[in-house]
N, C-alpha and C positions, 0 to 999 in steps of 0.2 A: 463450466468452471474455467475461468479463463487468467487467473493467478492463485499464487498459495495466499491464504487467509492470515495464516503467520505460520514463523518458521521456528518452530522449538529447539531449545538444545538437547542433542542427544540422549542426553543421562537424563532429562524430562521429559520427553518422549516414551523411550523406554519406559520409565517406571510407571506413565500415565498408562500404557496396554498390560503393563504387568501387576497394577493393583484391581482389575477390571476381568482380570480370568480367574475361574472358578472350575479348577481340572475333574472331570468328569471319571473318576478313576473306579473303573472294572479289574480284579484279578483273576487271575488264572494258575494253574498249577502245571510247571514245566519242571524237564530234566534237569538238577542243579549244574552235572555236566555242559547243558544246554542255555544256562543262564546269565554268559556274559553281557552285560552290556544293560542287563533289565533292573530295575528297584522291584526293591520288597515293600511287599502286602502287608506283611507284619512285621513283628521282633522275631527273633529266635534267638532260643534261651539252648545253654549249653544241658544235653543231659546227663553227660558225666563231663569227670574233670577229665583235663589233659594236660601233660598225661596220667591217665590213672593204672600206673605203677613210676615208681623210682629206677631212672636208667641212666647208663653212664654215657658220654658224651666225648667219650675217646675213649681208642686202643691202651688196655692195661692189666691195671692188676687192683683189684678191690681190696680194699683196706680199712686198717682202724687207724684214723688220720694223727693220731698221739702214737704210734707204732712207728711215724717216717719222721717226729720230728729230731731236729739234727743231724738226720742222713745228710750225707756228703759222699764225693766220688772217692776222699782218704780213708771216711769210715761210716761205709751204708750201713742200714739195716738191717736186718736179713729176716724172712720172712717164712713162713710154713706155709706151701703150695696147697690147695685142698681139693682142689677142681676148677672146672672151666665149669662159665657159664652157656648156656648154648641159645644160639639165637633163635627167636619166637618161641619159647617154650618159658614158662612158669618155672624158677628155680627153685629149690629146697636147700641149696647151700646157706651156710650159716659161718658169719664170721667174728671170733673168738678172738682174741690178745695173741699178736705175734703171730697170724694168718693173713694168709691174701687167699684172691682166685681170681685166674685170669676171666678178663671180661673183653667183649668188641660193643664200639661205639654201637647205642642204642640198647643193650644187652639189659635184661633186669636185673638190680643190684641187689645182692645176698643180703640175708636178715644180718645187721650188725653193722654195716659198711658207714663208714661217714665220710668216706673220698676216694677217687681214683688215682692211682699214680699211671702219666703215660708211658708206654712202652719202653719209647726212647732215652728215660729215665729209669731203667732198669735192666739187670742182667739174672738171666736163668740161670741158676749151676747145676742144676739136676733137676731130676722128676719132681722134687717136690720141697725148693727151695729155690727162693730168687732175693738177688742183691737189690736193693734200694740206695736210688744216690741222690734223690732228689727228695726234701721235706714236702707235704700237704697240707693245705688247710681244712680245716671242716668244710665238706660243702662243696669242695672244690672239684670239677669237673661231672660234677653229679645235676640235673634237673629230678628235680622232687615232685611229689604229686600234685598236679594244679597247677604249678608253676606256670604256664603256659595258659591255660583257662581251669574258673574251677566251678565246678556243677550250680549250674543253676543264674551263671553270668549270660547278661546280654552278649550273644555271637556276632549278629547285627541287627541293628535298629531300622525300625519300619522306615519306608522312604528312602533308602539307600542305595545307592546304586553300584552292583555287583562286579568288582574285577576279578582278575584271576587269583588273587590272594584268596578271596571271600569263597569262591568255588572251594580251591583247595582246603580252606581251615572247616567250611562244609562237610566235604567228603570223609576230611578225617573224621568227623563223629557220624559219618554212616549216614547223613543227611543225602538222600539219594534224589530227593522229591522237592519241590521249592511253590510259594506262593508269589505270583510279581504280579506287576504291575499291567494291563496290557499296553502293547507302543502304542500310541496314536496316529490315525493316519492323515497323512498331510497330502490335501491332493494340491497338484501343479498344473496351470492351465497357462499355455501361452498365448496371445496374441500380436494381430499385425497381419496384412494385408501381403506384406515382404516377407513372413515368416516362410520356411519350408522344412521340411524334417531331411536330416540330415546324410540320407542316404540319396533324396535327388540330386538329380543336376540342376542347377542354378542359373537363371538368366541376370544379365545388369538390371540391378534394382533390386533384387531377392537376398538373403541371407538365410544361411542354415540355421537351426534351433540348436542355440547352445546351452540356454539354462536350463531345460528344466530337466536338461542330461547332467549335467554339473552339479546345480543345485538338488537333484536325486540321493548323488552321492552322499552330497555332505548332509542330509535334511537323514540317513540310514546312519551315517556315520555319527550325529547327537542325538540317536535315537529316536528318532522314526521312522515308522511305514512309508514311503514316497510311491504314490500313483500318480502317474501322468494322465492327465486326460487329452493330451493333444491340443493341437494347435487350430485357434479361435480368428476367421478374419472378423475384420473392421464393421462389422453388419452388427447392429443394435437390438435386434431380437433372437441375432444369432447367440450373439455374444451373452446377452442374458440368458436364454436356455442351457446354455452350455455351463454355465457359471452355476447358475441354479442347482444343475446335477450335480455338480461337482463339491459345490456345498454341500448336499445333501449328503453324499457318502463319505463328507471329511471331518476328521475331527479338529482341522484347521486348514486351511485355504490358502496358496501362495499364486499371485495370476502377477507373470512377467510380461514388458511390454509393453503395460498402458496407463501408467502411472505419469508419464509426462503430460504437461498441463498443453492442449494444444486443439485444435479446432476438433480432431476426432479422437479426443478421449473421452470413453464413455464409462472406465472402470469408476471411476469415483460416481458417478449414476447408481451404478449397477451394485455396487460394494453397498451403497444407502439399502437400496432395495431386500438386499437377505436379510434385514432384520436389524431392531433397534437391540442398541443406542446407534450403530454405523459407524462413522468416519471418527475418530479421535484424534488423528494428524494427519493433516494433508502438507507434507512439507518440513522437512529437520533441516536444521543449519550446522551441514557436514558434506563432505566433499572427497568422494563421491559418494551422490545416492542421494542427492534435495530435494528429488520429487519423491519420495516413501512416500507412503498409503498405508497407518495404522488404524485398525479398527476392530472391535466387538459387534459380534451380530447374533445373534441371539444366543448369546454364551461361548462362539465359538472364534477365534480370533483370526483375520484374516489379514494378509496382506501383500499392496501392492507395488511390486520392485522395478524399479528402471529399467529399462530394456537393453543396458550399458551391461553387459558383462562383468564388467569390471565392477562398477557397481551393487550390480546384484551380490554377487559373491562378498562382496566386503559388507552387505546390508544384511546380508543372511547370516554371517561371522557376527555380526553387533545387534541384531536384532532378535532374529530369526532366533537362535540358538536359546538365548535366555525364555523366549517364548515356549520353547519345545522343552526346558529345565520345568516349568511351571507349567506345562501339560502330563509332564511325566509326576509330577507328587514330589519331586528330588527337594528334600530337606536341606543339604546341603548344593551350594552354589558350584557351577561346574569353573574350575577356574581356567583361565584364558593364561598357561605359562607362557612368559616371558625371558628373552634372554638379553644380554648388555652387549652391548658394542660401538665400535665408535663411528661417526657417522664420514663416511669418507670426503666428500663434496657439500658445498651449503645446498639446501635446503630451501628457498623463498614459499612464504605464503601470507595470507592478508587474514590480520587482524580481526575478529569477530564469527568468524567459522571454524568450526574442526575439522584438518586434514588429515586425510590417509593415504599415507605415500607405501605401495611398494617397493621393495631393497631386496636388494641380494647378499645374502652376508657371505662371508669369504672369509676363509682362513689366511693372516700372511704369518710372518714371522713376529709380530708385534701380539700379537691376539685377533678376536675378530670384527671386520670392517664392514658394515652396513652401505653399502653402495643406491643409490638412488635408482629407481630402475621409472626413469619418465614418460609418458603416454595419456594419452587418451584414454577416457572410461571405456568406449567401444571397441578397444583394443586388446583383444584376450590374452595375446601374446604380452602383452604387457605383467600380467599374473604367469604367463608360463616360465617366464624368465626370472621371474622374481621366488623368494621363500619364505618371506617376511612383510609386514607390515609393521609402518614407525607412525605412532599418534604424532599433530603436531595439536596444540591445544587451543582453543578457541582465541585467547590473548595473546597469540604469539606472531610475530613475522617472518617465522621460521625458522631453522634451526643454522646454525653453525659448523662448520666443517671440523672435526676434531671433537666434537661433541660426544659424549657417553649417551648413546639412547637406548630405548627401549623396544627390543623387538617384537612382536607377537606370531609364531611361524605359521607360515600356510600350510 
């Protein structure tokens, strides 16, 4: 292959690998404690409500909320003391016309109650009377039963993907035990002749293995497994065998390195050979990352990223991630937040491709400034300096200095 056949645009690309997978979803059953980060196997339904009992929501005094009205600091109400409520334990107190009983935030509220007055609006005079200076409404300071959830409500929805909210509102209902998803695993093979792993020492003409250390991270970090299988030279039955394996024990394939179109590239060969349909782009009209390598191979989705660093990492944020969304079952789309800033310096680029410029935002005195941070793909320093990325969009000649854009952080 000795040029790209044609060059897609991005948002075509993408969608053409992601209407063509078909996630293979296995669950398993893990600690809910355990379960950041994984989607659910099913729903789960609330089995009681919560809360189930009525408790107050501040330091006070429990009341019959028609007892405080027209209290004021000239002329409170005054109250008949009858008990404190105590915390974690089942009350029996009961409140009557012209009664309160001190309660603490969370506290269950006595038979009768229809509000709490706060502390700070009230004065004790004795054991068993306190001033009211402040009126209540019904309701007010009090959560009711269910409020919160009420028995028998969806907790979450199958396909979900678990933060630390979802754990915690788990645990409350005693959900100790969870159904998810399992991650998929994504193996990482590199190649190159020049490659070496990164603990050698290095002669002129070698480079150390940066992605598939890099791209590890972030391939755990949207939720997957990342095996490396090491680095692959330039030999054509090496390369195959090794790919082969690697296929085999993955539930998606990432091979760095040999995706540029060039006398010894052999991954678009070899990517054909695991399995129809193969190759569904050889080539996007984006910048960095023209030479991508999207493909389906026998259900499993593989792909091949530029050997540019810089590249890679910005094709695995646009690619990669959505791919590993639709491995995972995620019903909902993971979203790529963004923040506004203004672009410090222009911007130049050419008409009919999508640029991805790294920036460094900066706080001044004005708000925040998106600085252009310029280099080469193969330059990883280029991304270590940088914390963001600024789309420029296929019809544009790039951006203007003073501009509002749109950041996406690294």
């Amino acid at each position: 292959m000795t040029e790209f056949l044609k060059l897609l645009a991005p948002d075509a690309a993408r969608n053409l690998i992601l209407e063509r997978i078909m996630p293979n979803l296995t669950a398993e059953i893990v600690d809910t404690e355990n379960a950041y980060g994984l989607v659910t196997a099913e729903k789960i339904t609330a089995p009681h409500s919560l809360p189930n009992f009525r408790r107050s929501t501040v330091d006070g005094y429990a009341v019959k909320a028609q007892d405080t009205f027209g209290a004021s600091t000239s002329l409170p109400a005054y109250l008949k003391l009858v008990g404190e409520v105590l915390m974690g334990q089942e009350t029996e107190l009961e409140i009557s016309p012209a009664e309160c009983a001190k309660i603490h935030t969370g506290g269950m509220l006595p038979v009768g109650t229809s509000a709490v007055v706060m502390v700070e609006d009230t004065q004790r005079l004795n054991s068993n009377e306190v001033e009211i200076y402040k009126p209540s409404a019904v309701g007010e300071n009090i959560i009711e039963i269910g409020e919160d959830i009420k028995s028998g409500e969806i907790l979450i929805s199958r396909n979900k993907k678990i933060r630390e909210a979802e754990i915690g509102g788990l645990l409350a209902f005693g959900i100790t035990k969870l159904s998810v998803l399992k991650k998929p695993i994504v193996g990482l093979l590199s190649t190159g002749d020049e490659i070496v792993s990164p603990e050698m020492d290095i002669s002129p003409g070698q480079v150390r293995d940066i992605n598939s250390h890099t791209l590890s991270v972030l391939i755990a970090k949207y939720g997957g497994i990342p095996v490396r299988h090491g680095i692959v030279p330039d030999q054509i039955d090496r390369f195959m065998e090794e790919t082969e394996k690697a296929f085999r024990e993955s539930d998606m394939l990432i091979i760095t390195a040999g995706s540029s179109v060039s006398a010894r590239d052999y991954t678009a060969r070899v990517i054909n050979s695991l399995g129809p349909p193969g190759i569904l782009v050889h080539g996007i009209n984006i910048r960095p990352g023209k030479p991508t390598i999207l493909a389906i191979c026998d259900g499993k989705p593989v792909i091949g990223l530029p050997g540019n660093p810089v590249s890679a990492l910005v094709i695995t944020k646009l690619f990669v991630h959505p791919v590993l969304q639709k491995l995972l079952g995620l019903s909902e789309p993971g979203l790529n937040p963004s923040i506004e800033a203004e672009l410090s310096i222009n911007i130049p680029s050419r008409a009919g491709r999508e640029d991805w410029i790294p920036v460094r935002v900066l706080i001044d005195s004005k708000g925040l400034k998106a600085e252009p941070v310029f280099g080469k793909s193969n330059l990883i320093f280029t991304l270590v300096k940088s914390n963001g990325l600024v789309k420029i969009p296929v019809d544009s000649n790039g951006i203007d200095a003073g501009e509002i854009v749109e950041v996406i952080p690294l």
